[in-house]
N, C-alpha and C positions, 0 to 999 in steps of 0.2 A: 643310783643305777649306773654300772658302768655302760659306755657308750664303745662304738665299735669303728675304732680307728681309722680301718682300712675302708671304710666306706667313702663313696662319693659320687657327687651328682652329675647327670650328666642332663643336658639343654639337647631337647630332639627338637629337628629344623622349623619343629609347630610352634616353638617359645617352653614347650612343658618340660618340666624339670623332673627330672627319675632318677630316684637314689639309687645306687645301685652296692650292693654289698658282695665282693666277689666272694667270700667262704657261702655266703644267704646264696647266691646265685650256681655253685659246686651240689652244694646241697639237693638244691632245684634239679637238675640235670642229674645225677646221680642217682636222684630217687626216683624221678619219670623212668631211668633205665631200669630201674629194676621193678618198677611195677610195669613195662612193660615185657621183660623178661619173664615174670612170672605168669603172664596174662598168657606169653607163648607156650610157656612150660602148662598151664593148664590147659588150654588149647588140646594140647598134647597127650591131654590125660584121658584113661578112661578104658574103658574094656578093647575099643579100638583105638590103640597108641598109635599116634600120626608123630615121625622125629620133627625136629623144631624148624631142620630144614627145610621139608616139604611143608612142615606149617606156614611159613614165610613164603614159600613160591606155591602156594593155595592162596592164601592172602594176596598176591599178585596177583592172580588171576589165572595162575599155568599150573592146576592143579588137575589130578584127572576130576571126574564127574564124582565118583565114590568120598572121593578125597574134600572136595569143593564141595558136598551136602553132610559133610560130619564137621567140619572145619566151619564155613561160612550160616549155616541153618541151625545149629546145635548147639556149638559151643561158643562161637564168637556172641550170640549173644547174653548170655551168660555171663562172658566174662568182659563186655562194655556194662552191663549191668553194674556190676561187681566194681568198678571202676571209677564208674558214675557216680553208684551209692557211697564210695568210702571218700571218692572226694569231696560229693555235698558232708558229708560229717564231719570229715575235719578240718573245710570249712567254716559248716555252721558252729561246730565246737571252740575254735579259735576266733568267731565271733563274741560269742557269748562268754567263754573266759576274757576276753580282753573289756566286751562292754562292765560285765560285771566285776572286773579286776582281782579276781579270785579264782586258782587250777583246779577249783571243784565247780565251777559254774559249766555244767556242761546238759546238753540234752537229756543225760542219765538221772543225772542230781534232778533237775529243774521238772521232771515230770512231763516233759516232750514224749518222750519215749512210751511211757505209760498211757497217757492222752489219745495220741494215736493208735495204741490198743485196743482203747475203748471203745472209740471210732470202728474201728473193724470188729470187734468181737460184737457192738451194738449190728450191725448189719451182717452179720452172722447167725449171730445167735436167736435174734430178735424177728429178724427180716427174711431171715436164709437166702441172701443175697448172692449174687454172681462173682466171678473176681474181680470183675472191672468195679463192680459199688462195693466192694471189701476195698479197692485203691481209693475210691472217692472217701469211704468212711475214714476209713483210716488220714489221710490229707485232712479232713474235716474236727476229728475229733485231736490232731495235732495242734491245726490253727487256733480252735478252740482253746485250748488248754493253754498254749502258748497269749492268748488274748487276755485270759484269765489270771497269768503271772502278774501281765504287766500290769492289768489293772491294781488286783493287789498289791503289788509292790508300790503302787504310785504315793509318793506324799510330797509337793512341789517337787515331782524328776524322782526317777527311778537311779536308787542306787544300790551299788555289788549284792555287798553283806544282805541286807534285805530282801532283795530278789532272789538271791538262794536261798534263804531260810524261809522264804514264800513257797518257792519253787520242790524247795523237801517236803514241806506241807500237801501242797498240791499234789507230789509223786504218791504220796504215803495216799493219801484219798483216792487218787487212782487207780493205785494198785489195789486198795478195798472194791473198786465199783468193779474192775476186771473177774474179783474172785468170784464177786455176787454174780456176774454175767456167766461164769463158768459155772454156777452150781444150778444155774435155771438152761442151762441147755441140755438137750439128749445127747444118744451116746455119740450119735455119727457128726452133729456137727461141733460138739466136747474137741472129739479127733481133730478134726479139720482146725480150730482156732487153736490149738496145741501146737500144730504144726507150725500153724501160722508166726503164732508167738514165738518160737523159738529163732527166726531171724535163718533165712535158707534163699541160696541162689538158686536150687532147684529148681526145674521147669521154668525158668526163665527165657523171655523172647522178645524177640524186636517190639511187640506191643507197649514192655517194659521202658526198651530205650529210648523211642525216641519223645515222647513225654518230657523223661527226665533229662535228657539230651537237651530238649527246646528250652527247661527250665532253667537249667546252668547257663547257658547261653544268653539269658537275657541278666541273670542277679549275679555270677561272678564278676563280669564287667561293673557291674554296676558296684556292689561290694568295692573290689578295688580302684575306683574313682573317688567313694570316699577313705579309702584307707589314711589317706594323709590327715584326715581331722579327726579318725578312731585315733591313730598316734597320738595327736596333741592331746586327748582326752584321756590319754593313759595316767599323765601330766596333772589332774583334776579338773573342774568345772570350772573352779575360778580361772586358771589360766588358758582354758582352751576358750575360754567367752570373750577374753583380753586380746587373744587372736586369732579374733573375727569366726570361732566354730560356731555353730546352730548346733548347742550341744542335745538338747532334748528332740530338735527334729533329726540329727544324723543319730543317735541311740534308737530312735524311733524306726529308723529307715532300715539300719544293721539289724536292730532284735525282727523286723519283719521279715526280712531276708533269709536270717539265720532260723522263722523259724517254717520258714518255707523249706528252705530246703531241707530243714531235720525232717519235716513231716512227707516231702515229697520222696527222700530216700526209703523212711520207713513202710512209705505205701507201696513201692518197687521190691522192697526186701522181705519187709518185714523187721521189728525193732531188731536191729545187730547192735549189743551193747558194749560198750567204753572205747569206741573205734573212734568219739567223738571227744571224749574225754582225753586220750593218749595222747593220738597224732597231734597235735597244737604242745602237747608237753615234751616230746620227743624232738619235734621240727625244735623248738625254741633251746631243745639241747645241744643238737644238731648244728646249728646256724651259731647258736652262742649271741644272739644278736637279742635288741630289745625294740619293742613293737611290738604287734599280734603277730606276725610270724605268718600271712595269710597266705599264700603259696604254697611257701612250705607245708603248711598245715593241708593242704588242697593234697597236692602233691603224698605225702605222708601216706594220709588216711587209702588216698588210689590204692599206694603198695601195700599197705598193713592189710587190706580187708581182701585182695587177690591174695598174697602169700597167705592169709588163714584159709582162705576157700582152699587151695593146694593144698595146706596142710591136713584139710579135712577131708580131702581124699584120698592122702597117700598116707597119711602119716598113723597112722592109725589100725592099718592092715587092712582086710575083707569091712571090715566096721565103718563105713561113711557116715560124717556127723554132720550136721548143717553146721555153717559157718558161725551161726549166732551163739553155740558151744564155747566153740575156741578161742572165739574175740571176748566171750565172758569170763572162760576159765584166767585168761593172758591179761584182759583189763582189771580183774578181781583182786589180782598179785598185785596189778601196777598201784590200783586204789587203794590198798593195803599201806604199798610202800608210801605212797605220796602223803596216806595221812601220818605216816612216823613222822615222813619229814616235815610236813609242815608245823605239829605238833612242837618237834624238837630248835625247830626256828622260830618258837614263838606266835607262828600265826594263826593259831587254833586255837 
């Protein structure tokens, strides 16, 4: 693997040592701008067009009153939503491709995504439940499902290759118990989990954010405190145990992280698919660097799933699509192309 030259560490006045990559760190910064540019630009959008300018001094606080309740009560939270959910995914996606060591190890493959459908569509369909126990189900039948890889996968330590071809198994049964729950429901709540599933920031609101807000908050920090011994385990087992990693309890710590946060996003959104899958593939094109790429990947996912929300409102004409469309129709291409190329590389 090539290694990335221009890299190097810097000693903060606590003794801690931070690597620092400046193209990794351009990246960073580049992509914060423009998923916050697009978060202004959708802001912006909408039957009543607010310009980006008065968006920003609404956001200030010097907005008028009309301006300050389309701006601050409607759409800001919408699109902290939107933000929130694409960072936990390509997060938890550059998780779990680096634990698993394979660009198909992602919430999609691994049957996260489906799990948490179940979860909701069982309290749905079952329960005819509220939206708040449609977020709990959903959180529940992720965790679930994610608890369920790992045990299958387990035979002295969870490794890649098997945890994905656990984890395809797993999705494929999922996606059967989903179908079974959609052919036992009526028509009206049919409707309702349709919508669901299809992955939509609509009607989104503060209730959404700050949840998922308090969630990131506690397991990014946490995530990137072990980041240094996910690297060494990029490495293998044998040499990440030689220096000094707890490889089975930090895999342990990462997949529980990683599937929190897949499950905590999809119960805010709803499954939005391959946003989890990409951004970790993209950032690591991006950056050109080797590692999980976790920032970046953080980072990434923010922009990719706000510029598809945009796109799915503007782009399209009078025809608004939910977001979970466009991030399918764009990751479906991308899944496509990665298996040529993996294929063509020999790793499939």
């Amino acid at each position: 693997m090539k290694t990335h030259s221009r890299s190097r560490a810097v000693r903060t006045p606590g003794g801690l040592s931070v690597r620092l990559d400046p193209r990794a760190l351009t990246v960073v910064v580049l992509l914060l701008v423009a998923a916050c540019a697009a978060g202004i630009a959708l802001i912006g959008t909408g039957d009543a067009k607010i310009p980006a300018a008065d968006v920003l001094r609404t956001l200030a606080g010097n907005g008028t009153a009309y301006q300050d309740f389309i701006v601050n009560e409607l759409r800001l939270p919408r699109v902290l939503v939107g933000l929130l959910v694409g960072a936990s995914l390509g997060l938890g996606g550059a998780l779990f491709q680096s634990v698993s060591r394979n660009p198909l190890g992602s919430p999609d493959v691994l049957g996260l995504s489906q799990g948490s459908t179940a979860g909701a569509l069982i309290v749905i369909v079952l329960l005819s439940g509220s939206a708040s126990q449609v977020t709990v189900g959903a959180l529940a039948g992720g965790l679930a499902t994610g608890a369920a890889v790992y045990l299958l996968a387990w035979k002295q330590g969870v490794h890649g290759y098997r945890m994905v071809l656990v984890g395809i198994g797993v999705n494929a049964v999922m996606t059967a118990v989903n179908g079974y729950l959609l052919t036992k429901a009526d028509l009206v709540d049919a409707a309702r989990a349709v919508v669901w599933m299809t992955g939509s920031l609509n009607g989104r609101d503060w209730e959404q954010v700050w949840p998922l807000l308090a969630l990131c908050a506690v397991l990014v920090p946490l995530v990137l405190v072990n980041a240094r011994g996910l690297r060494m385990m990029e490495m293998g087992d044998d040499i990440s145990h030689a220096l000094g990693v707890r490889v089975q309890w930090v895999r342990l710590l990462l997949m529980v992280s990683a599937v929190l946060l897949t499950a905590a996003a999809t119960a805010a959104a709803g499954p939005v698919s391959f946003v989890a899958l990409t951004a970790p593939q993209l950032a690591r094109r991006l950056t050109r660097s080797p590692g999980p790429n976790l920032v970046p990947s953080l980072c990434m996912g923010a922009a990719l799933l706000v510029a598809a929300d945009w796109a799915s409102q503007r782009a399209f004409g009078a025809d608004q699509l939910p977001v979970g469309v466009v991030t399918g129709v764009l990751g479906g291409a991308y899944l496509l192309w990665l298996l040529v190329t993996e294929r063509r590389a020999g790793r499939i």
